[in-house]
KOLFI-218793 format. One line per field, with one value per residue: residue number from 1; x, y, z of N, C-alpha, C in turn. Coordinates in steps of 0.2 Angstrom, whole numbers, plus 5000, padded with zeros to 4 digits. Example, Ala and Ser with C-alpha at 12.3 -4.5 7.8 and 13.67 -1.06 7.14 Angstrom:
<tivos>
num <- c(1  2)
nX <- c(5066  5064)
nY <- c(4972  4989)
nZ <- c(5039  5035)
caX <- c(5062  5068)
caY <- c(4978  4995)
caZ <- c(5039  5036)
cX <- c(5066  5064)
cY <- c(4984  5000)
cZ <- c(5039  5039)
</tivos>
This chain:
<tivos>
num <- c(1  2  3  4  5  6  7  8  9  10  11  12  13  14  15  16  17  18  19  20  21  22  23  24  25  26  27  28  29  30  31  32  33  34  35  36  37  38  39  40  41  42  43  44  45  46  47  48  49  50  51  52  53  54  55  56  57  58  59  60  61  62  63  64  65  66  67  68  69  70  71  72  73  74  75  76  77  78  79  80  81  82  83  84  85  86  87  88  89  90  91  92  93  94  95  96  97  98  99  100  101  102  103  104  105  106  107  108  109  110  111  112  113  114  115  116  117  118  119  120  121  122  123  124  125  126  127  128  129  130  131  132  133  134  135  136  137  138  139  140  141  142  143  144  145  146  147  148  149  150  151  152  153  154  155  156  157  158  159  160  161  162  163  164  165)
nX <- c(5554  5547  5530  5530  5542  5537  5527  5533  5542  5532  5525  5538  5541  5528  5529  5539  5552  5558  5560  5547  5540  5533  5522  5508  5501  5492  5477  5459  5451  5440  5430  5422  5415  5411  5405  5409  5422  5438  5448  5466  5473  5486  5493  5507  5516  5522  5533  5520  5512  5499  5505  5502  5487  5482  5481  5487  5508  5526  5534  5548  5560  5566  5578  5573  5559  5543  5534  5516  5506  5489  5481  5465  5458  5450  5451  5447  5443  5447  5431  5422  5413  5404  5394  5391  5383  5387  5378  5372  5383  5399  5415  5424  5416  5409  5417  5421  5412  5413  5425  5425  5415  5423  5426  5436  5439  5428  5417  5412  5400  5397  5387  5379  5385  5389  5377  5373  5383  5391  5406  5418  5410  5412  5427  5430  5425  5432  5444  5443  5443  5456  5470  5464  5462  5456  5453  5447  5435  5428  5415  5412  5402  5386  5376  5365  5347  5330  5328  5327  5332  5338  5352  5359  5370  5379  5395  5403  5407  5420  5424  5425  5433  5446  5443  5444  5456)
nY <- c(5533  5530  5529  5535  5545  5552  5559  5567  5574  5584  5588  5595  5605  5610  5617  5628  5624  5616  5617  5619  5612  5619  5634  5643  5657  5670  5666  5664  5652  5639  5634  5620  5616  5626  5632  5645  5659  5659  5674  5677  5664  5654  5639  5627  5616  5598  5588  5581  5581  5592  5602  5612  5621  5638  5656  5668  5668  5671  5657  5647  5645  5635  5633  5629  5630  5633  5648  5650  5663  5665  5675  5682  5669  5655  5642  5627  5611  5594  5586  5574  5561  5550  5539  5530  5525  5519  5521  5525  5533  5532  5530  5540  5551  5552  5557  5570  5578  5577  5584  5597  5602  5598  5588  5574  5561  5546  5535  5521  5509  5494  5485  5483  5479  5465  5459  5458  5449  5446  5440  5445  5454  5464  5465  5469  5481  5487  5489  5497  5509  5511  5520  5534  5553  5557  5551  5532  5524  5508  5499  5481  5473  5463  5455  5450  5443  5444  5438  5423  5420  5434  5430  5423  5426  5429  5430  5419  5420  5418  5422  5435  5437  5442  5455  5462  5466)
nZ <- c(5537  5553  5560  5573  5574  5563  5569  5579  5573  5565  5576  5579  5569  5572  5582  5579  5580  5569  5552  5540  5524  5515  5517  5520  5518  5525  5523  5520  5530  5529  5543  5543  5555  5564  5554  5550  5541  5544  5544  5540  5542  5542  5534  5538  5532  5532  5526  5517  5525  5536  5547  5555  5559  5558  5567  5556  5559  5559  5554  5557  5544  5530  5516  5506  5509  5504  5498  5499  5495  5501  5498  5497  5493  5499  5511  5514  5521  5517  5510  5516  5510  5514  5510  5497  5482  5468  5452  5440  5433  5426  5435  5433  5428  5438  5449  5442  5445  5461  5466  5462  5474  5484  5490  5496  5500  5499  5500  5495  5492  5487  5486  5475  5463  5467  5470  5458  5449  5459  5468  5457  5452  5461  5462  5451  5449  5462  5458  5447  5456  5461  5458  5457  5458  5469  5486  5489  5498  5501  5504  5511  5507  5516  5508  5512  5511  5513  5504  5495  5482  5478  5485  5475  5467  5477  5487  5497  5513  5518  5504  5503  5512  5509  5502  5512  5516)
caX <- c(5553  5541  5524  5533  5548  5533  5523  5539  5545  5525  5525  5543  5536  5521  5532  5544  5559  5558  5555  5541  5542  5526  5520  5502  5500  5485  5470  5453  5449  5432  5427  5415  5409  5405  5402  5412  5427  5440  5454  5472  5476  5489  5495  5512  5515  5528  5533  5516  5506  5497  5508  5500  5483  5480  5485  5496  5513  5532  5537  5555  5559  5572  5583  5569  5551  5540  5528  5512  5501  5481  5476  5459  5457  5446  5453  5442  5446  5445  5426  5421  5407  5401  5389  5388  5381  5386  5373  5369  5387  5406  5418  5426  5408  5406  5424  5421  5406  5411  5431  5424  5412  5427  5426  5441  5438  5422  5415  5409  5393  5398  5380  5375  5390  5390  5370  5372  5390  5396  5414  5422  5408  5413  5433  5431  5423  5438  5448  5443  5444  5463  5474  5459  5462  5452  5455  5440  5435  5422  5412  5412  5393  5384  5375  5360  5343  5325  5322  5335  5334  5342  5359  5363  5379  5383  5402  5403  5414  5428  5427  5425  5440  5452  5443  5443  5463)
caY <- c(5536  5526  5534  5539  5549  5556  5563  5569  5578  5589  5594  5601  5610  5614  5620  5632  5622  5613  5621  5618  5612  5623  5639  5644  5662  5676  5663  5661  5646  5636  5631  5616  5613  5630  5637  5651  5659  5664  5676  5678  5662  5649  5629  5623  5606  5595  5578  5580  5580  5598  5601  5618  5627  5643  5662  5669  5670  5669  5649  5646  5643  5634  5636  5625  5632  5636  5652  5655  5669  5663  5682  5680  5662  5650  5634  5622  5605  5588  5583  5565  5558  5545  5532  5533  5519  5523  5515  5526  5535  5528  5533  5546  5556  5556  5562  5576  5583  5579  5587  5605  5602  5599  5579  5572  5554  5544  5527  5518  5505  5489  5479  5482  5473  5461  5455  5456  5448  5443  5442  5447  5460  5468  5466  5473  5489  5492  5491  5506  5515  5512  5529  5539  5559  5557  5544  5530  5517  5504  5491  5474  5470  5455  5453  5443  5445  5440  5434  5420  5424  5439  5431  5418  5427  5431  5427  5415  5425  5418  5423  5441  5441  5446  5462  5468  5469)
caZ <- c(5544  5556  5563  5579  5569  5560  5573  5582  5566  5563  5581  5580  5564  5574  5589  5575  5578  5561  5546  5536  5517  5513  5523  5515  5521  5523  5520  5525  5533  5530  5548  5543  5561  5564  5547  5547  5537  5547  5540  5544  5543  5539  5533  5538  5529  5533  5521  5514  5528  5540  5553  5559  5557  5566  5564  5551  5560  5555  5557  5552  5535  5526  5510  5501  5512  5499  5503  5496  5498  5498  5500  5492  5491  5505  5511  5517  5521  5510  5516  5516  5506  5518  5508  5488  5477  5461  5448  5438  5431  5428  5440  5430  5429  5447  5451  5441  5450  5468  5466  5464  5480  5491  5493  5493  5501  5498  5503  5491  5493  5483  5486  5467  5458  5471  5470  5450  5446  5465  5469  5452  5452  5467  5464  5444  5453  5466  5451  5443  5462  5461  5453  5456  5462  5476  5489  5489  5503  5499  5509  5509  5507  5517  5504  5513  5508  5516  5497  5493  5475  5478  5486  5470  5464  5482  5486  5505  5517  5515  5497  5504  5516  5505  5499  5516  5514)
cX <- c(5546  5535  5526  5537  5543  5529  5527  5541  5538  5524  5530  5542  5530  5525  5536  5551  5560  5556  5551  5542  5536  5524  5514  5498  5492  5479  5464  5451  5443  5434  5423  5413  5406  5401  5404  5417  5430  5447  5459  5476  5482  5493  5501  5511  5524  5529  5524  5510  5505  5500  5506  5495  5483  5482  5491  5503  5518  5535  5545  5554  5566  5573  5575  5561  5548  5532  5522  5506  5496  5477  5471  5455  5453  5449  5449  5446  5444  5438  5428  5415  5407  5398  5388  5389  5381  5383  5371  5374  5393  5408  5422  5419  5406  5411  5424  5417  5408  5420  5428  5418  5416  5428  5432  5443  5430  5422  5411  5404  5395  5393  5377  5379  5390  5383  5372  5379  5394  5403  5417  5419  5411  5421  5435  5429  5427  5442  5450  5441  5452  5466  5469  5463  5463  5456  5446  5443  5429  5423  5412  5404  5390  5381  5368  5354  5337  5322  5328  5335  5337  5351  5361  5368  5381  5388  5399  5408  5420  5430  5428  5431  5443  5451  5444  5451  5464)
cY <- c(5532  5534  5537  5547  5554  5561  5569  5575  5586  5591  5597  5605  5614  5620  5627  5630  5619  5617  5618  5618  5618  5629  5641  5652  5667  5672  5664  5656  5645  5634  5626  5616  5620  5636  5643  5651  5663  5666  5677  5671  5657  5641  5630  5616  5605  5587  5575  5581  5590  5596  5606  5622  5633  5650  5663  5671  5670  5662  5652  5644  5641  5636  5633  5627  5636  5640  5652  5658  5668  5669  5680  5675  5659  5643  5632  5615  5601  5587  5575  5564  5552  5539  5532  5527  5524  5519  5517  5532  5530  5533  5539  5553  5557  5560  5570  5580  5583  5583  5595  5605  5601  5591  5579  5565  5552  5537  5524  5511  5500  5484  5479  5477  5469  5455  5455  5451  5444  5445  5445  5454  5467  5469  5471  5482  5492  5493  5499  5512  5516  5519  5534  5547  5561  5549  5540  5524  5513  5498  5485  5472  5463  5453  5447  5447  5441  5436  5430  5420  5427  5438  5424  5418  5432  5429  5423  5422  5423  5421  5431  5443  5444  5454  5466  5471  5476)
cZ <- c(5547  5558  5568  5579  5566  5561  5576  5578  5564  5572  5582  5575  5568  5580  5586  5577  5572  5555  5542  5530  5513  5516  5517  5521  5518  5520  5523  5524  5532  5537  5547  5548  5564  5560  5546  5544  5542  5543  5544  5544  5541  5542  5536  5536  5529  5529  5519  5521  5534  5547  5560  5557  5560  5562  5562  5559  5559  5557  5553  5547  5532  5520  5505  5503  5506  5503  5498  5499  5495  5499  5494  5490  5498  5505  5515  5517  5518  5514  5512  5514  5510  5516  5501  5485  5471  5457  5442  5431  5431  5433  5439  5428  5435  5449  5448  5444  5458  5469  5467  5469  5486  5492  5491  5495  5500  5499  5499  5492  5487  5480  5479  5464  5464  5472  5463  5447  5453  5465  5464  5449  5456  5467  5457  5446  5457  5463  5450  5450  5462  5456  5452  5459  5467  5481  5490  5494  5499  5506  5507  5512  5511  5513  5503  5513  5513  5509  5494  5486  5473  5481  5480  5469  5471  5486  5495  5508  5519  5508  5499  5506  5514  5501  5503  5518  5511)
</tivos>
């Protein structure tokens, strides 16, 4: 299914002519932007992806639509950890502290393995962000210094190109 098909398919679900593989009834909603919790509400999900937030109401339902009822529970949304140099934990010690705060993407800061180790530094660390939980982005560092000491094991930028694949 292209991205066109895709979109097409989550507004007919959002409209209630498609049925929805998921219906997440009777929630309270986290509001991040304006910090409330609103009740009443509910998810449709369609091929993995939200096709509908808003007030509980009855969407169509197939033979397959799975209901569940969040009375009592808060959903909030995945946040986004925006800058994190890990330096000072592995990758499986930080995941477990930011999962029950709600993160579920992060951007990861590469400039350390990349001034100590350079490019193999920098590709051995995206490594262990592949099969994570969580989803992880990471930077592709410049790597330039006012003190040329500091850039010895740092890669050329062509050596860099390919990480930003």
């Amino acid at each position: 299914m292209d991205e066109l098909e895709r979109r097409l398919t989550l507004s007919n679900v959002a409209l209630g002519e498609v049925p929805p593989d998921i219906v997440i009834t009777n929630a309270n909603l986290f509001n991040s932007f304006t910090g409330e919790f609103i009740q009443g509400q509910s998810i449709w999900i369609k091929d993995g992806m939200i096709a509908y937030v808003g007030p509980d109401h009855d969407p169509q339902r197939g033979d397959k639509t799975q209901v569940i009822d969040a009375e009592g529970t808060v959903l909030l949304p995945g946040l986004i950890e925006g800058h994190t140099h890990l330096s000072r934990s592995g990758i499986e010690d930080y995941i477990g502290h930011v999962i029950p705060s709600g993160v579920t993407t992060v951007i990861m800061e590469t400039i350390e393995f990349g001034l100590i180790a350079g490019k193999k530094g920098i590709e051995y660390f995206v490594q262990g962000l592949v099969g994570q939980p969580i989803r992880f982005y990471y930077t592709v560092p410049p790597l330039c210094s006012l003190i040329p000491s500091e850039e010895i094991n740092a890669p050329t930028n062509e050596e860099l190109l390919p990480l930003l694949s």
